[in-house]
RODO-2510 file (C-alpha; in nm, 4 decimals, decimal comma):
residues 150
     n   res          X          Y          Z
     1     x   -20,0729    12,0054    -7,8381
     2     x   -19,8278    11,8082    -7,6891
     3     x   -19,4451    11,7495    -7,7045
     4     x   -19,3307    11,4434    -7,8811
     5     x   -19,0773    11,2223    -7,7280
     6     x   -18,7432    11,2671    -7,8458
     7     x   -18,6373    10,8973    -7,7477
     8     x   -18,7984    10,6170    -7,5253
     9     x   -18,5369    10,3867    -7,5485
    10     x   -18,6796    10,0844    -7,3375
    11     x   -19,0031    10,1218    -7,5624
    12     x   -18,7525     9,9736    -7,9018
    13     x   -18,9440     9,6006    -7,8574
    14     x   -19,3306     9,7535    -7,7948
    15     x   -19,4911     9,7227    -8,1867
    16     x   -19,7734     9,9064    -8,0515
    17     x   -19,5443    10,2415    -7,9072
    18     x   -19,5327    10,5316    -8,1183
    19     x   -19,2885    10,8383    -8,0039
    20     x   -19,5604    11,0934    -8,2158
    21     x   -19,8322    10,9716    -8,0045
    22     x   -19,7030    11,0152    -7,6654
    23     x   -19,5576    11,3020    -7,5084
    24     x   -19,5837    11,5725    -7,1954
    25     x   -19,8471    11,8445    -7,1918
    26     x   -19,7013    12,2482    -7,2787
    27     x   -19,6687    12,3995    -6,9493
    28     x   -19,7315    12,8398    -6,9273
    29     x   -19,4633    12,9240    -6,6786
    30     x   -19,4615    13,3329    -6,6124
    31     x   -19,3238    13,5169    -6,3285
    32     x   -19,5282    13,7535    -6,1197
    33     x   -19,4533    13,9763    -5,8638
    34     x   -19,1186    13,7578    -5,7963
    35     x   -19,3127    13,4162    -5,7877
    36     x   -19,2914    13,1997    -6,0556
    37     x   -19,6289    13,0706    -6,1480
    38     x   -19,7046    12,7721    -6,3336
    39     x   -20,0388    12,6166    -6,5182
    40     x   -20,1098    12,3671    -6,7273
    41     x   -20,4235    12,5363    -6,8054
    42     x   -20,3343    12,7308    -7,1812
    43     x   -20,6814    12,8880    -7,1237
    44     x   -20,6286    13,0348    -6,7480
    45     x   -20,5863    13,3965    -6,7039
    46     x   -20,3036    13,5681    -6,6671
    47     x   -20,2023    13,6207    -6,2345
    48     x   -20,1696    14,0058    -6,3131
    49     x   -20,5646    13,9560    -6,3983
    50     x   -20,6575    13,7357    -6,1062
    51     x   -20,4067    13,8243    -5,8213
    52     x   -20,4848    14,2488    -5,8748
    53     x   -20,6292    14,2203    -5,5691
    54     x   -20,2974    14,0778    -5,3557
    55     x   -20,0880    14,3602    -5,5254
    56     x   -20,4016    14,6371    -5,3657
    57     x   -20,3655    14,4539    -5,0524
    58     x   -19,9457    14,4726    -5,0678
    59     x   -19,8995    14,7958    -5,2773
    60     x   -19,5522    14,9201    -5,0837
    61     x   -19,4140    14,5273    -5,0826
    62     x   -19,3135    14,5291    -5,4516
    63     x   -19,2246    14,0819    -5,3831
    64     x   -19,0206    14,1346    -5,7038
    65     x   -18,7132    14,2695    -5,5610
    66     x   -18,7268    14,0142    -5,3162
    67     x   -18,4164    13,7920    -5,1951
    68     x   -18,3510    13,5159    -4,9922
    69     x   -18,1070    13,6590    -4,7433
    70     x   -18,1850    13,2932    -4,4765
    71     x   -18,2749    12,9147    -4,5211
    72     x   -18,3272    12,6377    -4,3034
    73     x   -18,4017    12,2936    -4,4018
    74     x   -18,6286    12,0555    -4,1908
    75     x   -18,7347    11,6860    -4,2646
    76     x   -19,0768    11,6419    -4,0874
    77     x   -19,2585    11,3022    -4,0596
    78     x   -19,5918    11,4406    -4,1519
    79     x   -19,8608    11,5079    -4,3475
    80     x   -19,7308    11,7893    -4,5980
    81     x   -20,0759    11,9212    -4,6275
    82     x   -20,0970    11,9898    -4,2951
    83     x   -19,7476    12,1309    -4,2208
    84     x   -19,8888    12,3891    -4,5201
    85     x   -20,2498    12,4357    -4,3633
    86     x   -20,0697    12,5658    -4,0776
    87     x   -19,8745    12,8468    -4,1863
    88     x   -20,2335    12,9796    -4,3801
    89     x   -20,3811    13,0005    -4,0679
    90     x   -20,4003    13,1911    -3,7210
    91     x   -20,6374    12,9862    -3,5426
    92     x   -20,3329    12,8350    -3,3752
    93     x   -20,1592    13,0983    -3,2664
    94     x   -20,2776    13,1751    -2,9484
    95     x   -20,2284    12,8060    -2,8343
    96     x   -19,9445    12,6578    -3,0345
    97     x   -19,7278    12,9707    -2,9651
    98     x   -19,8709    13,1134    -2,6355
    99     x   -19,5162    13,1180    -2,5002
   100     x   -19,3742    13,3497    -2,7854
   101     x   -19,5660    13,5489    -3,0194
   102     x   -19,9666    13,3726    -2,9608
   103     x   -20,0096    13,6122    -2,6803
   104     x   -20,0118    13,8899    -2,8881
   105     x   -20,2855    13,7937    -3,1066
   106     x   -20,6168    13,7732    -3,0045
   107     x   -20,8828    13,5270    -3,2662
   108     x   -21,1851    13,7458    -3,1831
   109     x   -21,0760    14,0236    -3,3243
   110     x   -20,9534    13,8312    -3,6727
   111     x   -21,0749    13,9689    -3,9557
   112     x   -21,2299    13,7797    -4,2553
   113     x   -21,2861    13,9671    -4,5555
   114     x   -21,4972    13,7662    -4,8493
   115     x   -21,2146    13,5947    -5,0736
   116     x   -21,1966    13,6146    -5,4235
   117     x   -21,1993    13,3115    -5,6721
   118     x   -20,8286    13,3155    -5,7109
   119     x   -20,7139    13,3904    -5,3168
   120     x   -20,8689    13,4425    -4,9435
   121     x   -20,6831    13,6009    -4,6565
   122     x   -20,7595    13,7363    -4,3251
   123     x   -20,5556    13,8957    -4,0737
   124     x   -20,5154    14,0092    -3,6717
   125     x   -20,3973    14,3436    -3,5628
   126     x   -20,1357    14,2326    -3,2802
   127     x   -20,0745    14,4008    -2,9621
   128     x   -19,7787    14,5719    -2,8682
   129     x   -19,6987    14,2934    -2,5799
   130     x   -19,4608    14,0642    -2,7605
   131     x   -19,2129    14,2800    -2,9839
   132     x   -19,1181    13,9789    -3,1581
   133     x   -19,4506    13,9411    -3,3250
   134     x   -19,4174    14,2969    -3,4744
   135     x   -19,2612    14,4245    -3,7856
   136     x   -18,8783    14,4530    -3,7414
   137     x   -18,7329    14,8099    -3,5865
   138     x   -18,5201    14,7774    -3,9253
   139     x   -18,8129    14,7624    -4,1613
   140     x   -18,9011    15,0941    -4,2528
   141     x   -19,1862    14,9802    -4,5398
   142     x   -19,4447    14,8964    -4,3268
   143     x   -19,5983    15,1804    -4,1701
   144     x   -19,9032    15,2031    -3,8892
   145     x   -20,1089    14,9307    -3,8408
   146     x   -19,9570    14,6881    -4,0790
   147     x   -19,6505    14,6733    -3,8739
   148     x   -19,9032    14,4759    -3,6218
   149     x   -20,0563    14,2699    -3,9236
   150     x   -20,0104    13,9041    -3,9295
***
């Protein structure tokens, strides 16, 4: 069911234009984890049910006490898709960044677990060579290998 208009005032001298009929779709809006999910979907399950498996993946990064402590805005002239494609993979790494943190990652030895329907990840194990690819000396959550995990 949707919202009804509560005005359309350039519509006043349309016969055919009816406020009842016309109106914006109920939107679910629920916050998980920290991130603020939205569907238009009424029928979609809930993220606790389809995201368990990012929260088994994450269990000592509880994302809801999260807070912005550094922003930067950038105007790019590109492709937005791209721009995001980018930071969901590694394949660049090793090129893109060879001068900084690529050299510390190695693509062969990327691992791809199967995906679920809701999310896919994969992740390399970085070396110790480049310090600035690892897990801050101040961050004393991550622990073993996932302080090499990107």
């Amino acid at each position: 069911m949707t919202a009804p208009l509560r005005g359309a005032p350039a519509m006043t001298l349309n016969d055919s234009f009816c406020k009842a009929d016309v109106g914006l779709p109920p939107v679910r809006c629920m916050v998980w984890q920290g991130w603020i999910m939205v569907t238009l979907n009424p029928d979609a399950p809930s993220p606790d049910a389809t995201l368990t498996g990012v929260r088994h993946l994450i269990p000592d990064l509880d994302m809801s006490t999260y807070t912005e402590t550094f922003r930067e805005t950038f105007r790019w002239a590109t492709n937005w898709k791209v721009l995001a494609k980018n930071f969901m993979e590694s394949y660049h790494l090793p090129i893109c960044h060879a001068g900084t943190i690529g050299g510390a990652s190695k693509l062969e030895e990327m691992v791809c677990p199967e995906g679920t329907l809701a999310f896919n990840y994969h992740w390399i194990l970085k070396n110790d060579s480049v310090p600035l690819a690892l897990a801050h000396p101040s961050n004393t959550t991550l622990q073993g290998d996932d302080r090499r995990k990107t």
